[in-house]
N, C-alpha and C positions, 0 to 999 in steps of 0.2 A: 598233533600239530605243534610243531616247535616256534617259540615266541622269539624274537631278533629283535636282541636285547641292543640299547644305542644311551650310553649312559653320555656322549658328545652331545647331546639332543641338547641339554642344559647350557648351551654354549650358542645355540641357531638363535636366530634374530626371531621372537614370536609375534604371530602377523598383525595384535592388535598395537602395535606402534610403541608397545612399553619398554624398549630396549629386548636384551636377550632373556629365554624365560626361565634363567638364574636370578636377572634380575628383576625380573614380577615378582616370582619366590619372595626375594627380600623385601621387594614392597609390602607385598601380604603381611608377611611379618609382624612388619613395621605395623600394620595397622592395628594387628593383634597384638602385640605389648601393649601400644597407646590404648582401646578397646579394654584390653581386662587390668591397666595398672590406673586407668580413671575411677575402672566399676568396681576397681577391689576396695579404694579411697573413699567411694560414698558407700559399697556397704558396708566398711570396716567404723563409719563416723553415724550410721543409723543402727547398726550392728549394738556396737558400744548404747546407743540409745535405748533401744526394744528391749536390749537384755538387761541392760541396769532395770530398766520400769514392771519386766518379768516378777522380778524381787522383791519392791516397794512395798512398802504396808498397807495402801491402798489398795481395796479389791476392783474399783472402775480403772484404774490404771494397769492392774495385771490384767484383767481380761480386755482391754484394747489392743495391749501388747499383745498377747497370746492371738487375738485374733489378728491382725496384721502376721502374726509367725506363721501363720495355717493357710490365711489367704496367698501369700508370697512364696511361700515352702510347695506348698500341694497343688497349682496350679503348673506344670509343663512350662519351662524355659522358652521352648518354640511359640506355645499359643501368647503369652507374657510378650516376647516379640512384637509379634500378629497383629495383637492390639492397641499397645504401643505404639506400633506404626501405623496401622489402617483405620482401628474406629476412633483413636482415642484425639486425634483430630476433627475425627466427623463430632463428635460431643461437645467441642468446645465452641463459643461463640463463634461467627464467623469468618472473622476478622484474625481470631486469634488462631483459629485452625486452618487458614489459607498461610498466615506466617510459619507456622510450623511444617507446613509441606514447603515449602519455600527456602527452607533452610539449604546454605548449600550443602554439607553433609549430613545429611538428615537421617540415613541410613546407621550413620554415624554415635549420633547423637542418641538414637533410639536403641542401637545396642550397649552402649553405657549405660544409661538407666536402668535395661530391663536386666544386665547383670547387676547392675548394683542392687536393686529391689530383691531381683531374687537371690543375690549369695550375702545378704543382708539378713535374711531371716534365718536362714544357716549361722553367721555369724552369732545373731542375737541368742539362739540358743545355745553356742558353747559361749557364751559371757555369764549367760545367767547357771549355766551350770557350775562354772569356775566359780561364781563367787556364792552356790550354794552349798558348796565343795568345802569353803573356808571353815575353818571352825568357829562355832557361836561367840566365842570369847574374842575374836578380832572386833564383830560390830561392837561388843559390849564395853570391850577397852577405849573406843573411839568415842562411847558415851561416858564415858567415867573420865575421859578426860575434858569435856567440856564441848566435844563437837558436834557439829548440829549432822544430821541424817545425809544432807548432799556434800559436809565436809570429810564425815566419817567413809561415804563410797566414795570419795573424790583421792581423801591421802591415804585411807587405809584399804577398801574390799577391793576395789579397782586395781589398785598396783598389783597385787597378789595374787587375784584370779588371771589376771594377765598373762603373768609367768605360767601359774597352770595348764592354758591353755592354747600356749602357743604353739602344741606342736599339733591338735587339729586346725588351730589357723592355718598352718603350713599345708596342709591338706587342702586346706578351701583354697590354697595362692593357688596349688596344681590345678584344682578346679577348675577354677575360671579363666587359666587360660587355656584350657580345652574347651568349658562351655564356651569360650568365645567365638569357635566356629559355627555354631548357628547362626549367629548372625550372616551367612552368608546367604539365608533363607529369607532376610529384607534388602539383599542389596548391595551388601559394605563386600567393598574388595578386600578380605583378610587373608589368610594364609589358604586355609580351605576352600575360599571363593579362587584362589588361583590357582590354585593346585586344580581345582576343578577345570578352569580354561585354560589350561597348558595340556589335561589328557586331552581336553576337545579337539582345540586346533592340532595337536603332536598325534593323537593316537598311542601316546605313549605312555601308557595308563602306569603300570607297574614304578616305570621311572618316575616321573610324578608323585603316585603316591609312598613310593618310599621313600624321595626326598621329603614329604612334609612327615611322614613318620619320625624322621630322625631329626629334624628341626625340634619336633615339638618335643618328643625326650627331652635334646639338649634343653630347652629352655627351660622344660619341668624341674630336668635336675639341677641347674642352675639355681634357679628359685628355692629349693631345699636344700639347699646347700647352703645359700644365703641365710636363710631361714634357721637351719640349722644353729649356724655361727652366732645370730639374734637369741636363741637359745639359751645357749650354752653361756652368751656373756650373762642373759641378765637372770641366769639361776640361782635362786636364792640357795643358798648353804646350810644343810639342816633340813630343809622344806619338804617333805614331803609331799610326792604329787597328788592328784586330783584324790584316786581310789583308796589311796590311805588318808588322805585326809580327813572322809565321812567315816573313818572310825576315832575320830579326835586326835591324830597324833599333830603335832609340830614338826 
């Protein structure tokens, strides 16, 4: 059976009123950038939190940390989702979970979080490795010089583990914008929710799905590229990275 191939199709009017379904495509997009460049912000500012607290000298604060890493990490993106959207309304007061269905982007809203929650606990563990990474003589310098414990991770472990570990940050930026297609599984029209109703109403499966193939590359390598360049400026000179680091070098 030979397939009739119509790569024009990207140019036909698509019948749900969204302009042509080139331009759904970009809609989708669109919602997938805004979608994982929200969730990357909150779990890159909880990320930084759970992993500094990893570290601490307090053992009720490593193991709350560590648990929030297990809970968020080892739970399914999809079911994190699910819940997010379907129970975690029915749980809350009344009043407060009739406003959250209510939301107009609610679809929305709920795939921000549950990336952020779960590439949060991804994060938090390359924090606390970067800055377990360091050598014992950084904390100990920021004590000899008079700092207190949140000034010594704030000017000295924090900067440094940073640079160490920004190149699986960059790993987690490609991430999440591919985990961001599940979210088409509550709802949000993103890239993969269109690409999905463009094969429906087209039948034009192949076309479709190799146009969102090649978007999401693009954007990937975009983002590492970017990521790259972040790199490279803020590498320290001399520094050895993470794996030589825990043998003491500088």
């Amino acid at each position: 059976m030979n397939y009739n191939w119509n790569w024009n199709i990207f140019w036909d009017i698509a019948p749900d009123g969204t302009g042509t379904y080139l331009e759904s495509l970009i809609a989708g997009l669109k919602w997938t950038l805004a979608t994982a460049g929200l969730g990357w912000v909150i779990a890159l500012v909880l990320g930084l939190v759970i992993g500094t607290l990893r570290t601490a000298p307090n053992k009720w604060l490593v193991r709350a940390a560590n648990a929030y890493v297990e809970l968020f990490r080892n739970i399914p993106l999809i079911v994190q989702m699910f819940l997010w959207y379907f129970v975690f309304p029915e749980v809350l007061p009344e009043s407060w979970g009739t406003a959250l269905k209510q939301l107009p982007n609610a679809p929305f809203v709920t795939a921000v979080l549950s990336l952020g929650f779960f590439t949060s606990a991804r994060v938090a563990v390359q924090v606390s490795t970067g800055i377990n990474a360091l050598p014992r003589g950084q904390k100990m310098a920021g004590t000899a010089l008079g700092l207190t414990l949140p000034q010594t991770y704030r000017y000295v472990l924090l900067p440094m583990a940073f640079r160490i570990i920004i190149p699986s940050l960059i790993n987690e930026v490609a991430a999440i914008i591919k985990n961001s297609s599940v979210a088409l599984s509550i709802g949000l029209i993103e890239l993969m929710a269109s690409t999905r109703s463009m094969q429906e109403m087209s039948f034009k499966t192949f076309e479709a799905f190799s146009a969102a193939t090649i978007i999401y590359l693009i954007v990937s390598v975009v983002a590492i590229l970017l990521s790259n360049l972040l790199e490279k400026k803020l590498r320290v000179p001399g520094f050895i990275t993470a794996g030589s680091a825990n043998s003491g070098g500088h």
